[in-house]
C-alpha positions in Angstrom: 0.0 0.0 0.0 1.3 3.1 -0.9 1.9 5.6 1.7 -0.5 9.0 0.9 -2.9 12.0 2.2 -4.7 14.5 1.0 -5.5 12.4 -1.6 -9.6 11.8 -1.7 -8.7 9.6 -5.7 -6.5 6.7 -6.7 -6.6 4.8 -9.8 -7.4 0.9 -8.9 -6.3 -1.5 -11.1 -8.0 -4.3 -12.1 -6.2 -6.2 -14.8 -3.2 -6.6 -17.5 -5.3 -3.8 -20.1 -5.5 -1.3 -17.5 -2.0 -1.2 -16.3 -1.1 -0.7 -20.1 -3.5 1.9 -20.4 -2.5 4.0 -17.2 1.3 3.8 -18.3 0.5 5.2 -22.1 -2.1 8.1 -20.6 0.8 9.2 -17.8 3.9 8.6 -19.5 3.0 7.7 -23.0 4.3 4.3 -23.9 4.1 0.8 -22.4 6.2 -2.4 -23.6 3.8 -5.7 -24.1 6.3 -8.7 -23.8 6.0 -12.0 -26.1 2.6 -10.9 -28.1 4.7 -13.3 -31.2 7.0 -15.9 -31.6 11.1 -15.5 -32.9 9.7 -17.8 -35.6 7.3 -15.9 -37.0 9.0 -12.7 -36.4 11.9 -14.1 -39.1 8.7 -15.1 -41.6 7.8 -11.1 -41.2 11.1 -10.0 -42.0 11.6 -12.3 -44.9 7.9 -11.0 -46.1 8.7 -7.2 -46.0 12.2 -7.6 -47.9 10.1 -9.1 -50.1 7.5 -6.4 -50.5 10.4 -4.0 -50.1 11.8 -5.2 -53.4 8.4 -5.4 -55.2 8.2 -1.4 -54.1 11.2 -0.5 -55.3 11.0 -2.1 -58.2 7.5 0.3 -58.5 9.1 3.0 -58.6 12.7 2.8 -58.5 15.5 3.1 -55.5 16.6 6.6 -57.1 13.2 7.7 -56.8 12.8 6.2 -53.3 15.7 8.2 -52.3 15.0 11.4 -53.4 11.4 11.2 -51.3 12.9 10.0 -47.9 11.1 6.9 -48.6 14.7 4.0 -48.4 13.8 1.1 -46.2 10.4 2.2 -45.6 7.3 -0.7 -46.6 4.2 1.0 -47.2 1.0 -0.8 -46.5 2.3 -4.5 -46.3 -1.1 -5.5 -45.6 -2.0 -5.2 -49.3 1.3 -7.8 -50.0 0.2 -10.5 -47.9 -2.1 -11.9 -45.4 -0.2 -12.2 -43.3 -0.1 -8.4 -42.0 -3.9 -8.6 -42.2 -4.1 -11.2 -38.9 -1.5 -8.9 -37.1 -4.1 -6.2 -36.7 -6.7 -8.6 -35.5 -5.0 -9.6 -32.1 -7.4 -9.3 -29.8 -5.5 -8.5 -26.5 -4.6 -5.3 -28.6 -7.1 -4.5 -29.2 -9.2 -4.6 -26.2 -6.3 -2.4 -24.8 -7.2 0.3 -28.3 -11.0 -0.2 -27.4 -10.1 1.1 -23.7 -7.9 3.8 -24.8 -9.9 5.4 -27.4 -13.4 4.8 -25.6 -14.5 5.0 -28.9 -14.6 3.8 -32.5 -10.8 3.4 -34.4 -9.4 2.8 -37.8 -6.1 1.4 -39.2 -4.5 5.1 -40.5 -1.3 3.4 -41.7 1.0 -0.1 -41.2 4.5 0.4 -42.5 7.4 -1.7 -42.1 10.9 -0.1 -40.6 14.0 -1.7 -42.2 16.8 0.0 -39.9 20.1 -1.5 -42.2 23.7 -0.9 -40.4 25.4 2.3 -40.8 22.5 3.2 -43.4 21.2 6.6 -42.5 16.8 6.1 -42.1 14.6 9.3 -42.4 12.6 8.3 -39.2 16.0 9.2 -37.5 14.8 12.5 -37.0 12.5 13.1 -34.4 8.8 13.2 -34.9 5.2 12.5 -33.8 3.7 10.2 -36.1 1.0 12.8 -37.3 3.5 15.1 -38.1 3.3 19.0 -37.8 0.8 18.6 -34.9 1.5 21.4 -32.7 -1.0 20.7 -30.0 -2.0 18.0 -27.3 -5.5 16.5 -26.6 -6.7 15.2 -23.4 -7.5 11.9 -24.9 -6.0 10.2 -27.6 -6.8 10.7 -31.0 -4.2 8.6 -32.3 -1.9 5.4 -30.9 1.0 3.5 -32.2 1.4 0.0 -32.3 4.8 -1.3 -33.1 5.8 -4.7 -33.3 9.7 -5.1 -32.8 10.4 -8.1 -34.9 14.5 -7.6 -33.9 16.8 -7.3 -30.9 16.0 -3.3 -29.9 18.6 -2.2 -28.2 21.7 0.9 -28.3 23.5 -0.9 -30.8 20.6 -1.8 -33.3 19.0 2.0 -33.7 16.0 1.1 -31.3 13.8 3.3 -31.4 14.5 6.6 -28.9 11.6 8.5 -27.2 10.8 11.6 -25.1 8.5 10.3 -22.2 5.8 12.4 -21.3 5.8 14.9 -24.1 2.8 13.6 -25.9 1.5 16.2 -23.2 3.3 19.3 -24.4 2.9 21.3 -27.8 6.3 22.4 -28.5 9.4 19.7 -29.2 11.6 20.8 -25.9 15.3 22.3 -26.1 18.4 19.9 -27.1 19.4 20.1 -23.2 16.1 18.3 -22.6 16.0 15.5 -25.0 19.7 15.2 -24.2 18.9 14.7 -20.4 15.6 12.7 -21.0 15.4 10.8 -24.2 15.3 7.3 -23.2 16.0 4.0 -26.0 13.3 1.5 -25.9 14.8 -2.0 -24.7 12.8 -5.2 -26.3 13.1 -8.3 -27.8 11.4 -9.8 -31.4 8.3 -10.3 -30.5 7.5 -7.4 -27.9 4.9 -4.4 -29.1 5.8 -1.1 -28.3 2.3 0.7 -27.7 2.3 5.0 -27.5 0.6 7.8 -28.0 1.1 9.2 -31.5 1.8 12.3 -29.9 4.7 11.1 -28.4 8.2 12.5 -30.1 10.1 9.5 -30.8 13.2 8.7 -33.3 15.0 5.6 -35.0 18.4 5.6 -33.9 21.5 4.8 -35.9 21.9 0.9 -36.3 25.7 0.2 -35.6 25.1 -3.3 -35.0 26.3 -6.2 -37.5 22.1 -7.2 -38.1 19.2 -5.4 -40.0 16.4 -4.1 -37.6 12.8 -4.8 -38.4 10.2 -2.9 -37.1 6.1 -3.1 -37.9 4.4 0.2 -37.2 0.7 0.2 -36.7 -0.8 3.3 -36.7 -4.9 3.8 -35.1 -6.8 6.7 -35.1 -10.5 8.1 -34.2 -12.0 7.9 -37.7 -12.1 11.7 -38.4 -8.6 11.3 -39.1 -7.9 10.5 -42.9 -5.9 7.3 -43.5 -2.7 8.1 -45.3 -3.8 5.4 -48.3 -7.3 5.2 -48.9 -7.5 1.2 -48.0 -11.2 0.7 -49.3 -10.2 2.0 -52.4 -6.5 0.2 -52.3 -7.5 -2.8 -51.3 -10.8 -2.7 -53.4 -13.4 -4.3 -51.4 -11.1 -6.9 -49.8 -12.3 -8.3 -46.5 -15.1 -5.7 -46.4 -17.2 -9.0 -45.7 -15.2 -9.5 -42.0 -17.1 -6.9 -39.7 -14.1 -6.6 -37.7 -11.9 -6.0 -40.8 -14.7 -4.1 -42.3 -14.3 -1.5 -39.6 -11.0 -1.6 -38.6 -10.1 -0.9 -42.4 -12.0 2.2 -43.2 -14.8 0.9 -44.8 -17.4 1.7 -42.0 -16.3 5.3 -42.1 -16.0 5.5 -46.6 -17.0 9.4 -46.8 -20.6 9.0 -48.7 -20.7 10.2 -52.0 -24.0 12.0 -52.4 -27.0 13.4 -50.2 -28.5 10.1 -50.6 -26.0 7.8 -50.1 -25.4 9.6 -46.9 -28.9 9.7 -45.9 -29.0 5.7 -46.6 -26.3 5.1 -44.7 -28.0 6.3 -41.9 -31.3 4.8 -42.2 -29.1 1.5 -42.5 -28.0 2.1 -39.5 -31.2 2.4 -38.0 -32.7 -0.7 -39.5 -34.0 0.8 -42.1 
């Protein structure tokens, strides 16, 4: 029991969810240990150098380059199943239904490819809805990143400033020098955050290739950064978890009536 007084409030906890949920409002992160195997964590890797070569083949490295966009895999979901069932693990997201006390969407997944001594644009430090100068007093966005390599000093883990999803303005170089912290997990772990949280990749001086898989959820008034209905073209629209959790639910209606419809569907109508 912790000593106290003057004190009439104290948050009780009741289970696993809620002390995740209590460490991401208050300090902005929490670490979930052993959500997937090693073994599947090396089939993820495989699949996103994979998709990572279909991309660049796309478009071209040169091209890739010249947008900040090396070692990043956009959308692997579309690639492979796979990175469908990742979003669907339901002790996630009973911890997202908790924290957003609300409806949510998938806004992005993208895989990290941290390569050694290979600078990475998400280096530089960031929220993940960038040029968001203001805080909220609940979530409208939260991150959930699958470490799928060792994260530690030597492999660029990721590097984070706790507490300042709470704060507007990115602090001064004396403060992130004094309180930046690295995140410490193994393949397998999830790192889950408020978006609003400034975070970086830090240089990989290791001799392995970090993998990261970066889910990002929002409350649905926030666009997704690829249209999935229309990407994935009506793909697991039949699932109603899928069917939500993908953006279909919140497709912007394209006329007066469709909107009206949509609401008399809703009704029963």
């Amino acid at each position: 029991m912790v000593q106290q007084y003057g004190i009439s409030e104290i948050v009780l906890l009741n289970d696993e969810v809620e002390k995740i949920i209590e460490e991401v409002r208050f300090k902005g992160y929490s670490i979930i240990r052993n959500i997937i195997s090693l073994e599947e964590c090396l089939k993820i890797n495989n699949k996103l150098e994979e998709i990572y070569s279909i991309q660049v083949e796309e478009i071209g490295k040169e091209n890739l380059q010249k947008i900040q966009e090396l070692d990043v895999v956009r959308c692997p979901l579309y690639y492979d199943e796979k990175f469908v069932s990742l979003l669907t693990n339901n002790f996630i997201l009973s911890v997202l239904q908790k924290l957003f006390q609300n409806k949510f969407i998938l806004h992005l997944q993208n895989g990290i490819i941290n390569r050694p001594y290979t600078k990475h644009h998400q280096t530089s430090w960031h929220r993940d809805i960038p040029y968001q100068e203001y805080t909220t007093s609940k979530p409208l966005s939260i991150n959930v990143f699958y470490c799928l390599s060792p994260f530690n000093k030597q492999t660029g883990a990721t590097q984070i400033l706790p507490y300042s999803h709470k704060y507007e303005k990115f602090p001064s170089i004396n403060f992130v020098e004094q309180n930046a912290i690295h995140i410490e997990a193994n393949p397998g772990d999830i790192v889950i955050f408020d978006s609003w949280l400034y975070h970086r990749a830090t240089p990989n001086v290791s001799n392995i290739v970090r993998y990261g898989l970066n889910h990002v959820f929002t409350l649905p008034i926030l666009k997704q950064q690829i249209d999935l209905p229309v990407f994935l073209n009506g793909k697991y629209n039949d699932d109603p978890i899928l069917q939500e959790l993908l953006g279909y639910t919140f497709m912007t209606p394209k006329s007066v009536f469709e909107y009206r419809y949509k609401k008399m569907s809703k009704h029963g109508h």
